[in-house]
Jmol script that loads the backbone (N, CA, C; Angstrom):
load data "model"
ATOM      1  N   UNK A   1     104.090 -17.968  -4.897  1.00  0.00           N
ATOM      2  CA  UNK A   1     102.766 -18.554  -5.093  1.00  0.00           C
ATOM      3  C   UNK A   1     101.845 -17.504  -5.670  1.00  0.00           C
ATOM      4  N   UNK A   2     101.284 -17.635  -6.598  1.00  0.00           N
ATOM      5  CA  UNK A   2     100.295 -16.826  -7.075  1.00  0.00           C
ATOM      6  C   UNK A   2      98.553 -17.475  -7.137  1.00  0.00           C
ATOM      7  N   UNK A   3      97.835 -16.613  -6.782  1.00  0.00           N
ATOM      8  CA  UNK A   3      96.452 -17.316  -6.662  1.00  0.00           C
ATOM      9  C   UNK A   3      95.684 -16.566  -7.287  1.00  0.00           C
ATOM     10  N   UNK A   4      94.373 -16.765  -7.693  1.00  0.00           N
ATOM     11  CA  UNK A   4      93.367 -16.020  -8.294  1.00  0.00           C
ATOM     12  C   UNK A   4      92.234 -16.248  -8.331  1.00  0.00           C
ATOM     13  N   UNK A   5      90.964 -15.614  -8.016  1.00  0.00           N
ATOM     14  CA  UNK A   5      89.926 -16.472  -7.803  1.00  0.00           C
ATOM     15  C   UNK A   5      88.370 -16.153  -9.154  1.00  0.00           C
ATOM     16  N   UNK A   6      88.024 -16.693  -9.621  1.00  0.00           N
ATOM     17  CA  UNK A   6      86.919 -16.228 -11.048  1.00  0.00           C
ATOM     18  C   UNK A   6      85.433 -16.312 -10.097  1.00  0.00           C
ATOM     19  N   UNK A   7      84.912 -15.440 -10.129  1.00  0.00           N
ATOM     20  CA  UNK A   7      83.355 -15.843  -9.403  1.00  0.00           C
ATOM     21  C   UNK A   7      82.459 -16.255 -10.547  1.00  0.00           C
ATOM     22  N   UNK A   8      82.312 -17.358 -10.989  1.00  0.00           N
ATOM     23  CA  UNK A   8      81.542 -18.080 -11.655  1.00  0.00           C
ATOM     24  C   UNK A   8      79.611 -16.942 -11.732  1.00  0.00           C
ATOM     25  N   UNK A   9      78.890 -17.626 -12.567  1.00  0.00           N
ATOM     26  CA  UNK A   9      77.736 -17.048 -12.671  1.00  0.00           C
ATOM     27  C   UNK A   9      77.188 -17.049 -11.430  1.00  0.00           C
ATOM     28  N   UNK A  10      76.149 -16.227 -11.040  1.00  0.00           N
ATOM     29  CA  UNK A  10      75.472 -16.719 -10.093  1.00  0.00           C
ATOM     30  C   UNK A  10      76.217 -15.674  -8.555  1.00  0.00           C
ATOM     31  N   UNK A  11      77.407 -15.722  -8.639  1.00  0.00           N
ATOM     32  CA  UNK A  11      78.296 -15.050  -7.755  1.00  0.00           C
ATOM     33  C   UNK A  11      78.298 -15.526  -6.649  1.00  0.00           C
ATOM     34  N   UNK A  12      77.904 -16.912  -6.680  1.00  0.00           N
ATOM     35  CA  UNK A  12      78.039 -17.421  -4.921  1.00  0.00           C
ATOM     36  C   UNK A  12      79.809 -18.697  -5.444  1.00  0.00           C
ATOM     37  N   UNK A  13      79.851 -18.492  -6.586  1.00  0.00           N
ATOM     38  CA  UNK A  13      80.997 -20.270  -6.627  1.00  0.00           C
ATOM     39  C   UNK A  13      82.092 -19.464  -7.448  1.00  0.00           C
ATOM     40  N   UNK A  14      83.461 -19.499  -6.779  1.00  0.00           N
ATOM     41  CA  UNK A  14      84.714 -19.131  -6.860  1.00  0.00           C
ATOM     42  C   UNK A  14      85.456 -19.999  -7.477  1.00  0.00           C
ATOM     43  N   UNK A  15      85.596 -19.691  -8.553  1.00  0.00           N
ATOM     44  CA  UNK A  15      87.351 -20.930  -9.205  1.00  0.00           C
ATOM     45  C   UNK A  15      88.255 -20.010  -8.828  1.00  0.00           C
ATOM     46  N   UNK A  16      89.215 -21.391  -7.761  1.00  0.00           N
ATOM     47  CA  UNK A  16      90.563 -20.715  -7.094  1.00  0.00           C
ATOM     48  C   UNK A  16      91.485 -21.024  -7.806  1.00  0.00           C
ATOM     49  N   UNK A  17      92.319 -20.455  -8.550  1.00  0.00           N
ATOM     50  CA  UNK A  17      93.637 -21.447  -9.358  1.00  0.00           C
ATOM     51  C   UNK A  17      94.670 -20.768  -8.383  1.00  0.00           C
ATOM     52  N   UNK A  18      95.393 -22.223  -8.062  1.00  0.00           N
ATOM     53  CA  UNK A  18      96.617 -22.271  -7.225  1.00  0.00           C
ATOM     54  C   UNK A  18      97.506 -22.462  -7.753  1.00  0.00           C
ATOM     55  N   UNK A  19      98.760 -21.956  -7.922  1.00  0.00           N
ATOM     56  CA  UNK A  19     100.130 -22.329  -9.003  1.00  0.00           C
ATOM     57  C   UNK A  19     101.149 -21.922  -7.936  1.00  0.00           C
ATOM     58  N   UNK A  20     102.287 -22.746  -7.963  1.00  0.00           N
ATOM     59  CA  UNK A  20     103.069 -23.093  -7.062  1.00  0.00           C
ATOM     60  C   UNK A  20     103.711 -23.419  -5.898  1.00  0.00           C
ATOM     61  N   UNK A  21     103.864 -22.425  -4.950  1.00  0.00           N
ATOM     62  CA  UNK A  21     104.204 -23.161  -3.172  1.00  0.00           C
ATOM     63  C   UNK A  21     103.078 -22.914  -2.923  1.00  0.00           C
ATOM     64  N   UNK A  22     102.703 -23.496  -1.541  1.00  0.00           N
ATOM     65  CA  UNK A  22     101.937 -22.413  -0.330  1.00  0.00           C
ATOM     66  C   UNK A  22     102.375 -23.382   0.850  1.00  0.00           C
ATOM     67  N   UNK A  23     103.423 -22.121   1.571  1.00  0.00           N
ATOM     68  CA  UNK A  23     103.952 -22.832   2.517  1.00  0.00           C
ATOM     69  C   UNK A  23     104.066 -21.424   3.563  1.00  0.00           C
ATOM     70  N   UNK A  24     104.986 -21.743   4.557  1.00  0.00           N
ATOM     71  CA  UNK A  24     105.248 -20.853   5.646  1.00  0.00           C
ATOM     72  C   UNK A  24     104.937 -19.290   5.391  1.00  0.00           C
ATOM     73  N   UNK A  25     105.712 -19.187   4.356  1.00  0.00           N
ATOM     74  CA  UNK A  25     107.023 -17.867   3.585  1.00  0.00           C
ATOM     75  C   UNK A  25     104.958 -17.234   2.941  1.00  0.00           C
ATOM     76  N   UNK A  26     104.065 -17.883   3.029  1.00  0.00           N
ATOM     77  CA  UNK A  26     102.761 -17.253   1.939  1.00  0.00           C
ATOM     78  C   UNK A  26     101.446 -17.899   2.998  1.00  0.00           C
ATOM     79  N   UNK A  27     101.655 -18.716   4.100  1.00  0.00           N
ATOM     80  CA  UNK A  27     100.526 -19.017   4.052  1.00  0.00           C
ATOM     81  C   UNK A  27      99.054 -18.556   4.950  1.00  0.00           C
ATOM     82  N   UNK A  28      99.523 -16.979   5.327  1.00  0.00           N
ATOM     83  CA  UNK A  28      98.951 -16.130   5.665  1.00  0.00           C
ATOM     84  C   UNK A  28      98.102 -15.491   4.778  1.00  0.00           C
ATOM     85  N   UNK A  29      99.063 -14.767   4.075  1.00  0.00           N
ATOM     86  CA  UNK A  29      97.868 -14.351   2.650  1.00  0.00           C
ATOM     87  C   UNK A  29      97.102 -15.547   2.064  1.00  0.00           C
ATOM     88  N   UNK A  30      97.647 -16.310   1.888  1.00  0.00           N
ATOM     89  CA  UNK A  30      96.500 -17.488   1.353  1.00  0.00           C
ATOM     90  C   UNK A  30      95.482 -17.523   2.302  1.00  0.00           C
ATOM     91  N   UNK A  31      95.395 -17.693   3.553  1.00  0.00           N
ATOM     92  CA  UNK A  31      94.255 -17.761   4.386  1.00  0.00           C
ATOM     93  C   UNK A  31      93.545 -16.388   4.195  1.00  0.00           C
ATOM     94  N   UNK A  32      93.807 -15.234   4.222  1.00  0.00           N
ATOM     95  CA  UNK A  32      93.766 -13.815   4.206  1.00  0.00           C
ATOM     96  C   UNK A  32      92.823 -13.936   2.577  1.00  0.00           C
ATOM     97  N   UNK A  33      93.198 -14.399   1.497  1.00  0.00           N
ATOM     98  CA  UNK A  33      92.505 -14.549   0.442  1.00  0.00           C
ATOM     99  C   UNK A  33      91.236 -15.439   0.349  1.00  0.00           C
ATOM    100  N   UNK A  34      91.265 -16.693   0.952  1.00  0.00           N
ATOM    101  CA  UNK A  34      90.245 -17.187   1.185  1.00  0.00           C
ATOM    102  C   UNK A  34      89.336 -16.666   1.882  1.00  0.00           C
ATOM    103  N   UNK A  35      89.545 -16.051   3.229  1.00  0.00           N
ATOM    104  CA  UNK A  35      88.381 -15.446   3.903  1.00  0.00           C
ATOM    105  C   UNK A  35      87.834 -14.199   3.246  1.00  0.00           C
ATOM    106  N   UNK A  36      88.890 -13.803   2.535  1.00  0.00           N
ATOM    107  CA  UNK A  36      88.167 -12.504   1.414  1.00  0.00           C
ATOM    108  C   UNK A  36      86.811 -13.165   1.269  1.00  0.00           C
ATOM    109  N   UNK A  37      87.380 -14.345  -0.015  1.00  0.00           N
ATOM    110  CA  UNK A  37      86.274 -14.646  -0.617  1.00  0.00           C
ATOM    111  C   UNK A  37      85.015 -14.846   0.206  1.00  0.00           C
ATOM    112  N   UNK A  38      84.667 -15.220   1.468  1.00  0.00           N
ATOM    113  CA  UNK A  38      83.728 -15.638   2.056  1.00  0.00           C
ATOM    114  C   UNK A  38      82.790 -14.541   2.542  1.00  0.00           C
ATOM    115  N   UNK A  39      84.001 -13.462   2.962  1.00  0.00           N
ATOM    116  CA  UNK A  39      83.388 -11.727   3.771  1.00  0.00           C
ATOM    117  C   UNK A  39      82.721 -11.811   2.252  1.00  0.00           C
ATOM    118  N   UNK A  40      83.002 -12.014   0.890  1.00  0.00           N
ATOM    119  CA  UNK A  40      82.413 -11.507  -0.465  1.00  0.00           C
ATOM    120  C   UNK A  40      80.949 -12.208  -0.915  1.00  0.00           C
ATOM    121  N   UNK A  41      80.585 -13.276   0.074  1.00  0.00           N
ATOM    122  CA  UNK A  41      79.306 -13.763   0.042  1.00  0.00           C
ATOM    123  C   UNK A  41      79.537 -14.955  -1.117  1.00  0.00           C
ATOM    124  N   UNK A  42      81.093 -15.555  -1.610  1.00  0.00           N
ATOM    125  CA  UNK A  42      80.831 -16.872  -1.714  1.00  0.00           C
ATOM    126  C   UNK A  42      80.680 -17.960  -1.236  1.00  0.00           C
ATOM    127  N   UNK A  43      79.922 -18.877  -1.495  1.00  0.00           N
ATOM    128  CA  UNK A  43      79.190 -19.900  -0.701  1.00  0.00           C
ATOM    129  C   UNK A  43      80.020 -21.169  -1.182  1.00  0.00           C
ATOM    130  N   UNK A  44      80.435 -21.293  -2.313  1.00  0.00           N
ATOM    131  CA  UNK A  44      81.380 -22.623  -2.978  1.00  0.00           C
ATOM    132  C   UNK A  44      82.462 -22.288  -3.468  1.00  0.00           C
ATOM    133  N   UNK A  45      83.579 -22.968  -3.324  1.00  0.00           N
ATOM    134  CA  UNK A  45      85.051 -22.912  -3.964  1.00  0.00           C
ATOM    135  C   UNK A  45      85.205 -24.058  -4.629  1.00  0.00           C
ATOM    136  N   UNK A  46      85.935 -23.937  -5.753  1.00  0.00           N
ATOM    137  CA  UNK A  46      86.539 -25.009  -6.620  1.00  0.00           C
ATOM    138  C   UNK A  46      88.145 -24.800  -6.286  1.00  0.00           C
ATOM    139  N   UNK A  47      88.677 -25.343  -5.980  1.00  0.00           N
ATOM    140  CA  UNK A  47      90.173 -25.050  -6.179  1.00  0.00           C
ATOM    141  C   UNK A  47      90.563 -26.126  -6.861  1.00  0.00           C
ATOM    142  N   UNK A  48      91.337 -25.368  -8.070  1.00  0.00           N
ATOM    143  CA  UNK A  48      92.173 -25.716  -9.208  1.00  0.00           C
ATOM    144  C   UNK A  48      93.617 -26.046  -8.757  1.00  0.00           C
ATOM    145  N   UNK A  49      93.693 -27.215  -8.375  1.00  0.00           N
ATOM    146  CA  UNK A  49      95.859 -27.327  -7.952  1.00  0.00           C
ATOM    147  C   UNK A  49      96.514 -28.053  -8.777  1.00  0.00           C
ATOM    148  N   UNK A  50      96.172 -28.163  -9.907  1.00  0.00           N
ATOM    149  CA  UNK A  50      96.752 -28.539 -11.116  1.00  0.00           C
ATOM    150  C   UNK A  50      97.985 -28.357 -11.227  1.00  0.00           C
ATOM    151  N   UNK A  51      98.701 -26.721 -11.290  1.00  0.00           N
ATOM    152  CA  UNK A  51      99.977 -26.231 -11.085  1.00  0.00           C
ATOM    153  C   UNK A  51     100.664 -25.969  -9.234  1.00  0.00           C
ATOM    154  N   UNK A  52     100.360 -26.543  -8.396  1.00  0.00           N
ATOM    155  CA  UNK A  52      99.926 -26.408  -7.150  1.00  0.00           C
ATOM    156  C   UNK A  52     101.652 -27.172  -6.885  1.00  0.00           C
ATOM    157  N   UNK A  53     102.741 -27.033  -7.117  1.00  0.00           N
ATOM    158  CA  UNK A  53     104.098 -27.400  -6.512  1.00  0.00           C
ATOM    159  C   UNK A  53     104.237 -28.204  -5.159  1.00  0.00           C
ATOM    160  N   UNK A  54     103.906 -27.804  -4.223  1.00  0.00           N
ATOM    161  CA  UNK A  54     103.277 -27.913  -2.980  1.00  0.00           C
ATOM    162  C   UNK A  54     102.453 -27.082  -2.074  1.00  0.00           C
ATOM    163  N   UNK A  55     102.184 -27.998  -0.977  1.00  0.00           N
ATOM    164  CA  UNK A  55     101.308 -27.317  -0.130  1.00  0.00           C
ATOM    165  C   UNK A  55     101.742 -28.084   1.080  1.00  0.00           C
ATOM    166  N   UNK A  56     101.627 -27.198   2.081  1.00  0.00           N
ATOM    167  CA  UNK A  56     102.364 -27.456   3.533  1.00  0.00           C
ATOM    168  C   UNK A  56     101.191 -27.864   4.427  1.00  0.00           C
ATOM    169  N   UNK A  57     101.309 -28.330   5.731  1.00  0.00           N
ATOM    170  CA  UNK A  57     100.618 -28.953   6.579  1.00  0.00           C
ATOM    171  C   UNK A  57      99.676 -27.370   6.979  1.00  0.00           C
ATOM    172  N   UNK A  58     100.487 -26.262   6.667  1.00  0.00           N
ATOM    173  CA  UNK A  58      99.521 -24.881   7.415  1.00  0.00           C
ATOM    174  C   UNK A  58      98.240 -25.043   5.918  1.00  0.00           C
ATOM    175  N   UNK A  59      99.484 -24.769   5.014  1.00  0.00           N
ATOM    176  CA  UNK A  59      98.037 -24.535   3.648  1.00  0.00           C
ATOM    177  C   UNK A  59      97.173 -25.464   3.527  1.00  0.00           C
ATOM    178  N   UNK A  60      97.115 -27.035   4.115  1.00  0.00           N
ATOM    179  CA  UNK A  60      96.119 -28.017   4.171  1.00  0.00           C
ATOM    180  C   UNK A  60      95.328 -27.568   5.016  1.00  0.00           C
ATOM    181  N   UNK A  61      95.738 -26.873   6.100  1.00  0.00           N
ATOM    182  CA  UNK A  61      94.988 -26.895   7.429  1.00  0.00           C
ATOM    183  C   UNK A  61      93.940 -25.298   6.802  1.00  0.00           C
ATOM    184  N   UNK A  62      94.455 -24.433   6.078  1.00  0.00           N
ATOM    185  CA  UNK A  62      93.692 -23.347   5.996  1.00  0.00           C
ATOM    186  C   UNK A  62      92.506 -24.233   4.671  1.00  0.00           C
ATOM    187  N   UNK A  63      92.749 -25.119   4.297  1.00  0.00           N
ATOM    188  CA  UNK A  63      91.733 -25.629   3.241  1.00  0.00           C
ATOM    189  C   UNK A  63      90.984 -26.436   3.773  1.00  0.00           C
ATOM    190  N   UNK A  64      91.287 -27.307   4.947  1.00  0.00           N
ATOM    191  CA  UNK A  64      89.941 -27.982   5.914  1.00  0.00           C
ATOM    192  C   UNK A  64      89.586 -26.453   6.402  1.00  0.00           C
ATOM    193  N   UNK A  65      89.721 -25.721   6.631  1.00  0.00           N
ATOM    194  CA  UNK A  65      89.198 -24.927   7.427  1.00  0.00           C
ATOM    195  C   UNK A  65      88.104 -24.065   6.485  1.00  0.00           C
ATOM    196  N   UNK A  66      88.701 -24.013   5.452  1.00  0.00           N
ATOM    197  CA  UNK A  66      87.627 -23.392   4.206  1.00  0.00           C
ATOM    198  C   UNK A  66      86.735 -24.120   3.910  1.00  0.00           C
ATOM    199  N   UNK A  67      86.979 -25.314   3.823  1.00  0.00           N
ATOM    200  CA  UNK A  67      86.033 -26.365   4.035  1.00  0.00           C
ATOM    201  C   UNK A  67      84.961 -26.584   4.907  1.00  0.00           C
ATOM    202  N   UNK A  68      85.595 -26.525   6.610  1.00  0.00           N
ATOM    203  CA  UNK A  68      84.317 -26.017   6.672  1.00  0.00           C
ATOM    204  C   UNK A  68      83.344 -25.162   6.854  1.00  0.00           C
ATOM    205  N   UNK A  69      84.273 -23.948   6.564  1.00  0.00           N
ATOM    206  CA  UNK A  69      83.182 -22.603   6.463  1.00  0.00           C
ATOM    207  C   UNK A  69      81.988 -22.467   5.307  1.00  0.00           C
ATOM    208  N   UNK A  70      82.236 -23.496   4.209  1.00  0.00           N
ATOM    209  CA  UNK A  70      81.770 -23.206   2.893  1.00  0.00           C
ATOM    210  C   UNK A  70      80.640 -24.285   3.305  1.00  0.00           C
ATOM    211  N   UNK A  71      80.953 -25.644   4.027  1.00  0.00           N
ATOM    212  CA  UNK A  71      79.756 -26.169   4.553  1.00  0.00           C
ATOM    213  C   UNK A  71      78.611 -25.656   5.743  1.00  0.00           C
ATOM    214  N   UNK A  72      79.418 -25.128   6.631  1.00  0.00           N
ATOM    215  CA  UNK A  72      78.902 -24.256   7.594  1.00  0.00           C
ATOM    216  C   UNK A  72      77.598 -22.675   7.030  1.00  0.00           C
ATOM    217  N   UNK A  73      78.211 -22.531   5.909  1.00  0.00           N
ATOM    218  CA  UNK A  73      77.602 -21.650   5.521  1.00  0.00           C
ATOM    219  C   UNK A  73      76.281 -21.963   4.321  1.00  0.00           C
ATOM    220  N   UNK A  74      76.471 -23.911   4.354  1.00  0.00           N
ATOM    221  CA  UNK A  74      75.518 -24.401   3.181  1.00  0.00           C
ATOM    222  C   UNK A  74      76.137 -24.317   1.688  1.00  0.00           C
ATOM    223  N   UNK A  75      77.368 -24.211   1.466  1.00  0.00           N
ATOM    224  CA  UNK A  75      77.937 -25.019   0.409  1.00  0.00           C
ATOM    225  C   UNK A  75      79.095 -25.500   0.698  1.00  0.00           C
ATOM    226  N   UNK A  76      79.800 -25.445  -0.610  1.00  0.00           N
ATOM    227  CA  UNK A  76      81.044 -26.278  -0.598  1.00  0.00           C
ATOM    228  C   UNK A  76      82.465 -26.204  -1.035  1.00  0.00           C
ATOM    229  N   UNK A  77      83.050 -27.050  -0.652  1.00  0.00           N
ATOM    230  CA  UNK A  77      84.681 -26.540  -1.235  1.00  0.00           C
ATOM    231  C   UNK A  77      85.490 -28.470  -2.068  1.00  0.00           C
ATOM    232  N   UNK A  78      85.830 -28.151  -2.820  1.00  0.00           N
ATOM    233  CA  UNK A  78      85.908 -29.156  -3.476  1.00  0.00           C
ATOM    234  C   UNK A  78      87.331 -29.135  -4.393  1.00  0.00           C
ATOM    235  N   UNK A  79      88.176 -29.746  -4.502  1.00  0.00           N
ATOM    236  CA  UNK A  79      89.355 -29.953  -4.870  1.00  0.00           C
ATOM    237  C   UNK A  79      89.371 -30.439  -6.645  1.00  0.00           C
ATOM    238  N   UNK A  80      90.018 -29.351  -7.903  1.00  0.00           N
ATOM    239  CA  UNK A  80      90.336 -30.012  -8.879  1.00  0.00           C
ATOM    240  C   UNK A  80      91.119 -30.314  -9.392  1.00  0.00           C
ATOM    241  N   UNK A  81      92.014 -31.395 -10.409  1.00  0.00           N
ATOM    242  CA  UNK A  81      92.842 -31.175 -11.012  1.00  0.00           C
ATOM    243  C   UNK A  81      94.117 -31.465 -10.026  1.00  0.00           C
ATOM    244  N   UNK A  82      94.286 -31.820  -8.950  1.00  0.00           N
ATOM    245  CA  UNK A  82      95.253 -31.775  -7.843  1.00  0.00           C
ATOM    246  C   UNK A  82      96.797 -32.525  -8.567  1.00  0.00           C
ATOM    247  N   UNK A  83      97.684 -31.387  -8.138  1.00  0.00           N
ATOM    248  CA  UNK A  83      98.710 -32.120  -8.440  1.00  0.00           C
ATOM    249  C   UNK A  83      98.994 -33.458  -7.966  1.00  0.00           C
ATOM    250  N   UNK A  84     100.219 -34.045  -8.225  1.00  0.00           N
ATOM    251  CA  UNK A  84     100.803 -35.149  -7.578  1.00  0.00           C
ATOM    252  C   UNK A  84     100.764 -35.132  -6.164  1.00  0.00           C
ATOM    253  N   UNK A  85     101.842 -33.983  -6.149  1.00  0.00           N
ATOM    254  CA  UNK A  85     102.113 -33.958  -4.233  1.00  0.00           C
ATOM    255  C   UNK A  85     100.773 -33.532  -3.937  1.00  0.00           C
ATOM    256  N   UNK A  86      99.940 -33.141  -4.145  1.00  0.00           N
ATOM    257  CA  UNK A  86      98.696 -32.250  -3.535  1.00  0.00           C
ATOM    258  C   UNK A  86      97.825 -33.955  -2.817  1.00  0.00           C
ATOM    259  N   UNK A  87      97.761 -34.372  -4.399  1.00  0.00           N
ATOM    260  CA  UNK A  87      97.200 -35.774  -4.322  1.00  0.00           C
ATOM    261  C   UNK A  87      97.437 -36.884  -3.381  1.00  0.00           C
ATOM    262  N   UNK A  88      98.781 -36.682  -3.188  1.00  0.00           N
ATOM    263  CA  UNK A  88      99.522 -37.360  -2.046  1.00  0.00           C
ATOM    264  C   UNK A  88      99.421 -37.481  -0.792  1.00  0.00           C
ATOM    265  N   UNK A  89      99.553 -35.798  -0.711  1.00  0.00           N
ATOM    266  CA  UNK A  89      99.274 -35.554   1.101  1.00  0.00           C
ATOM    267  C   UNK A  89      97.857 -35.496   0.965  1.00  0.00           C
ATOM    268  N   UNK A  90      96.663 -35.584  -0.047  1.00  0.00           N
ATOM    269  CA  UNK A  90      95.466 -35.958   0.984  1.00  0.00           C
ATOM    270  C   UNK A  90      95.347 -37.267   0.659  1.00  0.00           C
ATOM    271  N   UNK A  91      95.812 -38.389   0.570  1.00  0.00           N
ATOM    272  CA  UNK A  91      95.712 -39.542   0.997  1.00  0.00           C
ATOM    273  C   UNK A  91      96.395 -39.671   2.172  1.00  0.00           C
ATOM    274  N   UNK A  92      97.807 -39.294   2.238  1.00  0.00           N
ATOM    275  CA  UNK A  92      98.640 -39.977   3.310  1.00  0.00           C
ATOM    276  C   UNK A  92      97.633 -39.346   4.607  1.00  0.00           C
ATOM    277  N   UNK A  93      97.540 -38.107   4.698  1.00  0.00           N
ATOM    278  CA  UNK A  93      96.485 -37.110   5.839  1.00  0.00           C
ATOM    279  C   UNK A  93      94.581 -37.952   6.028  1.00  0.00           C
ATOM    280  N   UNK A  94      94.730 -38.748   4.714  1.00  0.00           N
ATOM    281  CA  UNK A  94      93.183 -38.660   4.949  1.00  0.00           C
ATOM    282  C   UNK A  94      92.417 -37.726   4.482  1.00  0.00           C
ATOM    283  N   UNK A  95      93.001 -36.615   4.130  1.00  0.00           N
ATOM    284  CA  UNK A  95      91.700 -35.565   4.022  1.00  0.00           C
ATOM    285  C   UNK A  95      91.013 -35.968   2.802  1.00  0.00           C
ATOM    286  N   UNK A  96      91.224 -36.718   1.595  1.00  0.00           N
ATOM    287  CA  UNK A  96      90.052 -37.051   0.413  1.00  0.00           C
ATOM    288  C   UNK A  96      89.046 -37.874   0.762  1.00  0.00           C
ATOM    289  N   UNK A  97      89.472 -38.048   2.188  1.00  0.00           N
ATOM    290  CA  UNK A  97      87.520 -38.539   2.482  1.00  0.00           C
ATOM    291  C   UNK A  97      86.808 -37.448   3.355  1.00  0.00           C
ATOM    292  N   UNK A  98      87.342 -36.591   3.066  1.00  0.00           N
ATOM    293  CA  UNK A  98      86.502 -34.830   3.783  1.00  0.00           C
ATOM    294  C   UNK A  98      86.655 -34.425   2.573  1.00  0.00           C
ATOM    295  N   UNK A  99      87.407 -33.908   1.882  1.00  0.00           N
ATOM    296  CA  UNK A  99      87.129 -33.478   1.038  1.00  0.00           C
ATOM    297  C   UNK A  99      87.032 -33.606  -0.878  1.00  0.00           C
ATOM    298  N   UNK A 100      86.601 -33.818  -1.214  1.00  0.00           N
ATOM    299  CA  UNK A 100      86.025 -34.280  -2.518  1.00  0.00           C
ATOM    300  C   UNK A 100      87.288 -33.900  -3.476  1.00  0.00           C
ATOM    301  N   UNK A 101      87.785 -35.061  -4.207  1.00  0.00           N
ATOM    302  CA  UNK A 101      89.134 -34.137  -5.052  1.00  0.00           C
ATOM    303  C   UNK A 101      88.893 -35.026  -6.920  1.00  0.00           C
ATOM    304  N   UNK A 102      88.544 -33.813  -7.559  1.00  0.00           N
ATOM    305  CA  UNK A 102      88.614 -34.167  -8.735  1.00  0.00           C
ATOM    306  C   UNK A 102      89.037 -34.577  -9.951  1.00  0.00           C
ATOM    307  N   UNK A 103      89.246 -35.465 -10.805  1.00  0.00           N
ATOM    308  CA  UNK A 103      89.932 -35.314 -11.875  1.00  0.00           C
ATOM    309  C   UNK A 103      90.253 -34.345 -12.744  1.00  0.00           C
ATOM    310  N   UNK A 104      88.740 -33.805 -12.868  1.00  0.00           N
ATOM    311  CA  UNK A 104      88.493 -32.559 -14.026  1.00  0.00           C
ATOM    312  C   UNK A 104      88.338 -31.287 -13.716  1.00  0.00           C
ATOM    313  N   UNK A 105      88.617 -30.554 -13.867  1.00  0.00           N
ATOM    314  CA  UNK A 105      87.475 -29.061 -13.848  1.00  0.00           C
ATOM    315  C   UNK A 105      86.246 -29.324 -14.049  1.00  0.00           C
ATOM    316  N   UNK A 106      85.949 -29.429 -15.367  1.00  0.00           N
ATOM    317  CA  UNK A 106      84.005 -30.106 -15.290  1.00  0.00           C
ATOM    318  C   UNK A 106      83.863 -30.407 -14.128  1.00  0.00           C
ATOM    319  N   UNK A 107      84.496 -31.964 -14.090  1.00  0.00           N
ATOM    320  CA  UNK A 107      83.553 -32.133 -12.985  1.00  0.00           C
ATOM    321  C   UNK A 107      83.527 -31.969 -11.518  1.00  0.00           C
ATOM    322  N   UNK A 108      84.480 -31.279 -11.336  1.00  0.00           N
ATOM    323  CA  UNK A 108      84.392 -30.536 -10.136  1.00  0.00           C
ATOM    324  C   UNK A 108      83.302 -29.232 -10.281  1.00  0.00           C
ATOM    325  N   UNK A 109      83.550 -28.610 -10.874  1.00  0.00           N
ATOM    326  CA  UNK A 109      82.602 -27.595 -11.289  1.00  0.00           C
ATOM    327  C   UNK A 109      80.846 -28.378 -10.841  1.00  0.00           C
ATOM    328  N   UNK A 110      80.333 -29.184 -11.346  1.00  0.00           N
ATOM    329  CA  UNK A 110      79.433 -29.660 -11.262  1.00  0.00           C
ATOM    330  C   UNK A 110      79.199 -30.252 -10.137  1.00  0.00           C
ATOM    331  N   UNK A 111      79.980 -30.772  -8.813  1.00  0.00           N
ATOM    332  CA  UNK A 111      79.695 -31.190  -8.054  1.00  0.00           C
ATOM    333  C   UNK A 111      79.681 -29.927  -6.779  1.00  0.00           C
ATOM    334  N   UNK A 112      79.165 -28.534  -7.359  1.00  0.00           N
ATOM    335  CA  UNK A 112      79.167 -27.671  -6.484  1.00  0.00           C
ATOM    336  C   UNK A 112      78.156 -26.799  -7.317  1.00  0.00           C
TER     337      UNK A 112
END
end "model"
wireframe off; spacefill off
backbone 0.3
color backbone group
């Protein structure tokens, strides 16, 4: 799994691009990367799962949880581009009515 995060203008809103697993075998550092970003004083995440292979019940659970630190803290975390399976498990879970999941980049971008 490789991740990367762009701090947009402004330096409070993070584009996360996610490309391939995040499961057992990674999903420590993935949590470990997200809270980076937050100790770094961003306030909004976009995550990009466009190339996003899967994601496991831990890596969902560390993204409600980013979720709600980014509200907790007065912004937001917002889903773009979601793969298939990504797309999947937040219907079957429910979580796309917590959390906002986009078609586009734009417009995810804009709704943060």
């Amino acid at each position: 799994m490789a991740w990367e995060a762009e701090v947009l203008e402004g330096g409070h809103t993070a584009l996360v691009r996610l490309e391939g697993v995040v499961d057992s075998t990674n999903v420590e550092d993935f949590f470990a990367f997200i809270n980076s970003l937050f100790k770094k004083g961003i306030k909004n995440m976009v995550l990009d799962m466009e190339n996003t292979s899967y994601l496991s019940s831990g890596g969902l659970s560390v993204i409600v949880d980013a979720f709600k630190k980014a509200e907790k803290g007065g912004g937001k975390l917002v889903i773009a581009r979601a793969s298939e399976m990504v797309a999947d498990l937040f219907k079957v879970v429910q979580a796309e009515r917590i959390i906002p999941l986009f078609p586009t980049l734009e417009e995810a971008l804009q709704a943060v």
